[in-house]
N, C-alpha and C positions, 0 to 999 in steps of 0.2 A: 545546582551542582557546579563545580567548580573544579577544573585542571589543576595542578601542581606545575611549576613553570620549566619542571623538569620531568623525562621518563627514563627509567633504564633501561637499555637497549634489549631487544626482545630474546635477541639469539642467546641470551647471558640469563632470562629467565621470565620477567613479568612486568608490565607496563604499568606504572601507579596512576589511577586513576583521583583519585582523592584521598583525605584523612579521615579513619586512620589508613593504611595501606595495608594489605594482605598478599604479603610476598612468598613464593615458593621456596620451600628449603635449598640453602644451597647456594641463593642467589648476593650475588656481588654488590653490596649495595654502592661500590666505588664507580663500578662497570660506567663507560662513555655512557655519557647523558645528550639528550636530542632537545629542541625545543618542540614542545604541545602547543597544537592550536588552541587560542583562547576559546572561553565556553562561549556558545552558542547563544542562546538561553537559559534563562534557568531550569528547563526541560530537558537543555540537552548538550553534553560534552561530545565531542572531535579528538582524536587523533589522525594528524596525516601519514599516509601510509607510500605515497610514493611524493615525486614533485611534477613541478609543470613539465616534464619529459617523458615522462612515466620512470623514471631510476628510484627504487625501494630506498626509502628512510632507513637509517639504520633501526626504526621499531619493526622492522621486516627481518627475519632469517628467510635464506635463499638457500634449496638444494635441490640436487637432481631428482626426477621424479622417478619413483621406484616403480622397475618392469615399463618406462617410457618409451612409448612408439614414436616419436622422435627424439632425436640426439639436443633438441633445444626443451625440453618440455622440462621445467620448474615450477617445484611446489614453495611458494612464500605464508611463511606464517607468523601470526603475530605474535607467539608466544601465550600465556595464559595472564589475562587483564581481568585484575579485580580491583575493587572499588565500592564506592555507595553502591545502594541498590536501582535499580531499572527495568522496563518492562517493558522494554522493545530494543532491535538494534536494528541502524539501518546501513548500507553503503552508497557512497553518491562519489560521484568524478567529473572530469571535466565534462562539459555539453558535445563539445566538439572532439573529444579524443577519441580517437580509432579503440577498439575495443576487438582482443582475438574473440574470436568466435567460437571456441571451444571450450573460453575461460569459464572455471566452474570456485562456486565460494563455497566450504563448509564451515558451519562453526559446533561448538560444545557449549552449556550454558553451564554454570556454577551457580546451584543455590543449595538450602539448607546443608553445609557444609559436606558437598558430593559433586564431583562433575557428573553430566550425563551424556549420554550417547552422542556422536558424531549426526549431525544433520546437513542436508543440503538446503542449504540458500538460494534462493529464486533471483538471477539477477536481470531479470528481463521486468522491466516496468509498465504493470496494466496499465496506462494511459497515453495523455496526449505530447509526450514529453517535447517536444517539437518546439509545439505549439505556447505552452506558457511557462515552464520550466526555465529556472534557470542553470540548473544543473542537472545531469542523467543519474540512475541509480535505480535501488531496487525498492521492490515494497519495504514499507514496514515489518519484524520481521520480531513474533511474539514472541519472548521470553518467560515470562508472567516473573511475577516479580524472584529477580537472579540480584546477584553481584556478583558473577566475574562470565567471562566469554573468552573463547580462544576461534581464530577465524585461521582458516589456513584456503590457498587461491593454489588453484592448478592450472596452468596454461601451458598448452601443446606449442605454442612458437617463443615461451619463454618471455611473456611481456604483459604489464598491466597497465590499466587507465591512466590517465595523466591524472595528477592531484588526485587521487584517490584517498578517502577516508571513511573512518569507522566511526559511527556516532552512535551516543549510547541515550535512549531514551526516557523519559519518567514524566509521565504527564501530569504523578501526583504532586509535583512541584507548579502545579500550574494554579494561578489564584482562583481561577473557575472550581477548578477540579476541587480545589480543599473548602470550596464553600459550596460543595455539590454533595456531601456524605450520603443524605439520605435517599433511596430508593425512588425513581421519579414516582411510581406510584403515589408515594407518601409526601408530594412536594404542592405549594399550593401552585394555583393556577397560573401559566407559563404570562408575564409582562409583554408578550410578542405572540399572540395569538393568532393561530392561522386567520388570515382575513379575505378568503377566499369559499374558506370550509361549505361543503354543501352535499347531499344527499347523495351517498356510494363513496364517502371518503373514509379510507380504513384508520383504524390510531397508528398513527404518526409522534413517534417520541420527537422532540424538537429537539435540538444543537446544545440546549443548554444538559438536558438531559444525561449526555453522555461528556459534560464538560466543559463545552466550547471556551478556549478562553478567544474572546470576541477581538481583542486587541491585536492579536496577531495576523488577522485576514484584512484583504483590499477593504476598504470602507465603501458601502454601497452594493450596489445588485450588479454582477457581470450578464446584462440581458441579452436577448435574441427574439430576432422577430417571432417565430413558431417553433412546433415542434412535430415533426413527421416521423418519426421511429421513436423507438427505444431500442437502447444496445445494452444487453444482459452479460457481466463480467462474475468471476469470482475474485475475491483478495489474496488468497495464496499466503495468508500472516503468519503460517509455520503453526497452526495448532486447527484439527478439526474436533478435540474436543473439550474444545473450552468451555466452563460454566455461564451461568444465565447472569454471573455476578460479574464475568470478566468482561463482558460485551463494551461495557462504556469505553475501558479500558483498552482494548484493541483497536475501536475505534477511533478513540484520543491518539493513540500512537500512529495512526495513517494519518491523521491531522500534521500530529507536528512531523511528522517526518516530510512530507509535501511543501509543510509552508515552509518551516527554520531550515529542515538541512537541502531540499531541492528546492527552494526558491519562487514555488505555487502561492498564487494569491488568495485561496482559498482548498477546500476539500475538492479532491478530485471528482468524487461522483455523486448526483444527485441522492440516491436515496440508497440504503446498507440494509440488508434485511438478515435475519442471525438466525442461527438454527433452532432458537422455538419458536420464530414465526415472529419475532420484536422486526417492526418497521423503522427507521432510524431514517431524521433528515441529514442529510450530507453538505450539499454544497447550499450556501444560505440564501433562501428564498424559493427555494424546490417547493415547498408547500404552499405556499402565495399562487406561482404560475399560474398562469390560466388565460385563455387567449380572452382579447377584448377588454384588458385591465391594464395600468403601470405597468405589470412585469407580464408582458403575453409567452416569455421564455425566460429561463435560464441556461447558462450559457457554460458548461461544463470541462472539464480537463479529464478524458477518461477514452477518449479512441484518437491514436493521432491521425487529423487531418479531416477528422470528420467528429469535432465535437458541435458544429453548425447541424442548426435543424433535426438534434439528437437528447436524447436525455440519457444517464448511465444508471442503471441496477444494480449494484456491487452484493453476490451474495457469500455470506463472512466463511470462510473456509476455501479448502483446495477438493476440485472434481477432478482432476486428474486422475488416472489411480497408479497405482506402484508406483506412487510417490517422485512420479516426474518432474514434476512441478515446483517439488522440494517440501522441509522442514518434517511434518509428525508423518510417518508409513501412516498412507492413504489405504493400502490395500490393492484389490483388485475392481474392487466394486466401490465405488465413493459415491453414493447417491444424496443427494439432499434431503433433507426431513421431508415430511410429509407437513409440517408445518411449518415450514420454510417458505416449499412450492405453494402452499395455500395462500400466504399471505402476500407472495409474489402476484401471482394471478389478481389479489383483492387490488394491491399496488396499481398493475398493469389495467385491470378495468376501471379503475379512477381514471387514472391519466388518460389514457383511450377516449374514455368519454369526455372530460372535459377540452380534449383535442379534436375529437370526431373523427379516430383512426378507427380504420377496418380491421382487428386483432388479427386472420385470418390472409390478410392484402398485400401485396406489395406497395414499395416507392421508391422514386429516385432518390441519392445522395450525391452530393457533388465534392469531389476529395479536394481539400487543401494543401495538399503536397505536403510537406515537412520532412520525408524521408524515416529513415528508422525502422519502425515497424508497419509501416503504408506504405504499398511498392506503389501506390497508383497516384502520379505526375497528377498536378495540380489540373486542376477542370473538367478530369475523369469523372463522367456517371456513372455509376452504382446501378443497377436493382437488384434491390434487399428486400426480405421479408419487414413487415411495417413492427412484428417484435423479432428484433434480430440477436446475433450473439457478438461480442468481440470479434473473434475471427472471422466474423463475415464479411467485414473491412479492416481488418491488420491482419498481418504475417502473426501469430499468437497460439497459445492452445486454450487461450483463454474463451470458456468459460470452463474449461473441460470437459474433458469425453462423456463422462456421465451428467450431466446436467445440459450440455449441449446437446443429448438423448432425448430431452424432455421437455424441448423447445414444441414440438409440434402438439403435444398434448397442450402445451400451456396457453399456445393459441387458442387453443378449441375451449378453455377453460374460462379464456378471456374473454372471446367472443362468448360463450355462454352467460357469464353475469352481466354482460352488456346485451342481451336478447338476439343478438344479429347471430347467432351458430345455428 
């Protein structure tokens, strides 16, 4: 994908994202023109949305917020941006900018020639952002394949991120992706074979599987000497009922939204499990690990301050319910499949075992401070259950109310395939 070196100002109608352009009726095509940030990758275009003070680009309309409980609180919206097609958007901003605390994102998507409904955007980032980030921002945030998006921010003191932008995703621009068509089932046998593989290990889709394009990650293993917990997350990607065919695809778009537009050296969490029970490797060399070898850890971006002597779970959806969390109405009850939690559990008793965790046990963790979403100062001990959830070390509601419900069964699930229950 590729920017135009010009957009028209949003407050006047629609932001051009490429040729051809699909402009709303009406629109001036004279109207002040801004400069676009160059593209990213070929995965993924930018537009900035404020600058390094946080002051709205003129691709910003600014007005007061209707029925606003305070006299500063403004709604900024991008107008309606359409363009090639894409299948993720994300927002990122400066590392360091002050960020209100009430600010909320929603966006609309445009495809088959129909906008849909207004959603909330999750701007709170499951991971370590601290820690290896170079930039703050939200998850990945699924569209399934759209071309156009309208994002509008509300903030109760009237202010947004510094450099704040909107980036629009497509993994199927990525050279992995378009020489990956076929089904992994139907693929032959993976050139990078788990070399660890051993007796209680479940199938494991590998990196290539869901696209990896290899190119874009740190070269080499981020290792760690062990590993004493697991910390069980949800992704929050704006869709809980995605197809078995979209999985790759979701996937691919937490990838590059981590590495290209926040600045991650690889996939945030070790291992992504989907709602029919598909196990997916994440961050590269998850399936190697194993103490007493080269890689006795991996070394993950997925709880800040405490990705030391942790491995991350990411399971694909939102458990929140009534749709706190943001993107597709979760409901009131969001529970996980039943073949989800099965294949978590088979997950969780691999890893277990080949670590010699008590499923059922406690451990210490010791916080590395970074601030953010870790209120606990650098050299703080922990005791945490040995399978723990997000929030049991971050400020988060991650992994959600309903799947953070069924933590204690899954212990008992785990210790069970490992004989100690």
């Amino acid at each position: 994908m590729q920017f135009r070196k010009t957009i028209p100002a949003i407050a006047l109608g629609v932001v051009s994202l490429t040729v051809p352009i699909a402009a709303s009726a009406g629109t001036d095509s004279s109207s002040p023109t801004i400069e676009a940030t160059t593209a990213d990758s070929s995965q993924v275009e930018s537009a900035t949305l404020t600058d390094n003070n946080g002051k709205p680009s003129r691709s910003l309309s600014v007005k007061a917020a209707p029925k606003a409980a305070a006299q500063s609180e403004k709604v900024f919206s991008t107008g309606e941006v359409t363009g090639e097609e894409f299948s993720s958007i994300g927002l990122s901003w400066k590392k360091e900018s002050a960020v209100d605390s009430g600010l909320t994102a929603e966006t609309r998507i445009h495809r088959d020639g129909a906008w849909g409904p207004w959603q909330n955007v999750p701007l709170g980032l499951d991971d370590g952002v601290a820690e290896e980030a170079k930039r703050a921002g939200s998850p990945a945030f699924y569209t399934d394949d759209a071309d156009g998006a309208q994002v509008r921010f509300t903030s109760p003191k009237g202010s947004l991120p510094q450099d704040l932008k909107l980036s629009f995703i497509d993994p199927a621009k990525s050279p992995a992706t378009a020489s990956s068509d076929r089904q992994p089932s139907d693929r032959e046998p993976s050139d990078r074979e788990p070399r660890t593989a051993q007796a209680g290990q479940p199938d494991v889709k590998l990196r290539k599987d869901w696209g990896a394009d290899e190119s874009l990650a740190d070269p080499g293993y981020k290792t760690q000497p062990s590993i004493k917990a697991a910390l069980v997350h949800h992704t929050v990607t704006g869709n809980n009922s995605y197809t078995q065919e979209q999985v790759p695809q979701i996937i691919n778009g937490i990838y590059i939204q981590h590495i290209t537009v926040l600045g991650y050296g690889d996939f945030p969490y070790h291992f992504v499990v989907d709602r029919f029970g598909g196990i997916w490797e994440g961050r590269k060399g998850s399936i190697e690990m194993r103490p007493g070898t080269e890689i006795p850890g991996i070394l993950g971006g997925h709880a800040s301050g405490f990705n030391t002597n942790t491995f991350g779970v990411a399971m694909l959806g939102n458990f929140e319910p009534n749709n706190s969390e943001g993107g597709e109405d979760t409901g009131p009850d969001p529970r996980p499949t039943e073949a989800m939690t099965t294949s978590l559990a088979d997950l969780l008793a691999w890893k277990a075992g080949q670590y010699e965790l008590a499923p059922e046990g406690s451990t210490q963790l010791v916080s590395a401070g970074g601030g953010g979403t870790n209120p606990h100062p650098t050299g703080t001990v922990l005791d945490v259950p040995v399978i723990s959830a997000h929030k049991d070390v971050n400020v988060t509601a991650c992994p959600g109310a309903k799947l953070y419900e069924t933590l204690p069964d899954l212990r008992k699930q785990v210790a069970d395939r490992l004989g100690s229950g």
